[in-house]
N, C-alpha and C positions, 0 to 999 in steps of 0.2 A: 328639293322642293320646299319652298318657305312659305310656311301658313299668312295666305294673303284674302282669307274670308272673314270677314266677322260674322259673332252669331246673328245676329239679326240678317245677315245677307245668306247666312248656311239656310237659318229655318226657309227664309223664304225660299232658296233654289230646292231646298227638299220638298217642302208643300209643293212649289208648281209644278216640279216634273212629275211627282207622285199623281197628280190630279191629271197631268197628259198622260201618263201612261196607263190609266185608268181608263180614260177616257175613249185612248185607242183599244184597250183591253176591249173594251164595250161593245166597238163598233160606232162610237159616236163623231168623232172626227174622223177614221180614218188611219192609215198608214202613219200620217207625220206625227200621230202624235207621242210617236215612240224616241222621239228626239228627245222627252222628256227625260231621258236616262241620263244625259250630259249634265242636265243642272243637278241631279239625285248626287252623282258621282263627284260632280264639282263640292259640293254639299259635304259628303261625307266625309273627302279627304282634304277639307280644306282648302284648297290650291285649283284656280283658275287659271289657265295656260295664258288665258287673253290679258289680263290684268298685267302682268309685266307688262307688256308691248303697247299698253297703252300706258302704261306707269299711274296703275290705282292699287292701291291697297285698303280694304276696308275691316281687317284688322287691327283696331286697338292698342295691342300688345306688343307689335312687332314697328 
């Protein structure tokens, strides 16, 4: 897996999910907003599955 996030796209995907799974923690959206996990996780480990397959990279470095 080749680091295909940049920072600026990690912080964002960690801030949104964090704020949906908050959100669902709460009771305020509901179930879905536990999807938020996917951007956290995409986040932390750098590497989105979908990005190959549409051929983006917004990593800098790579």
């Amino acid at each position: 897996m080749k680091c295909n996030v940049g920072n600026i796209d990690r912080t964002m995907r960690i801030i949104a999910g964090l704020v949906l799974i908050a959100l669902a923690a709460t009771g305020t959206i509901g179930m879905w907003g536990w999807i938020g996990v996917i951007p956290v996780l995409t986040g932390v480990f750098r590497f989105c599955p979908a990005y190959p397959l549409l051929g983006i990279n917004t990593n800098s470095k790579s």
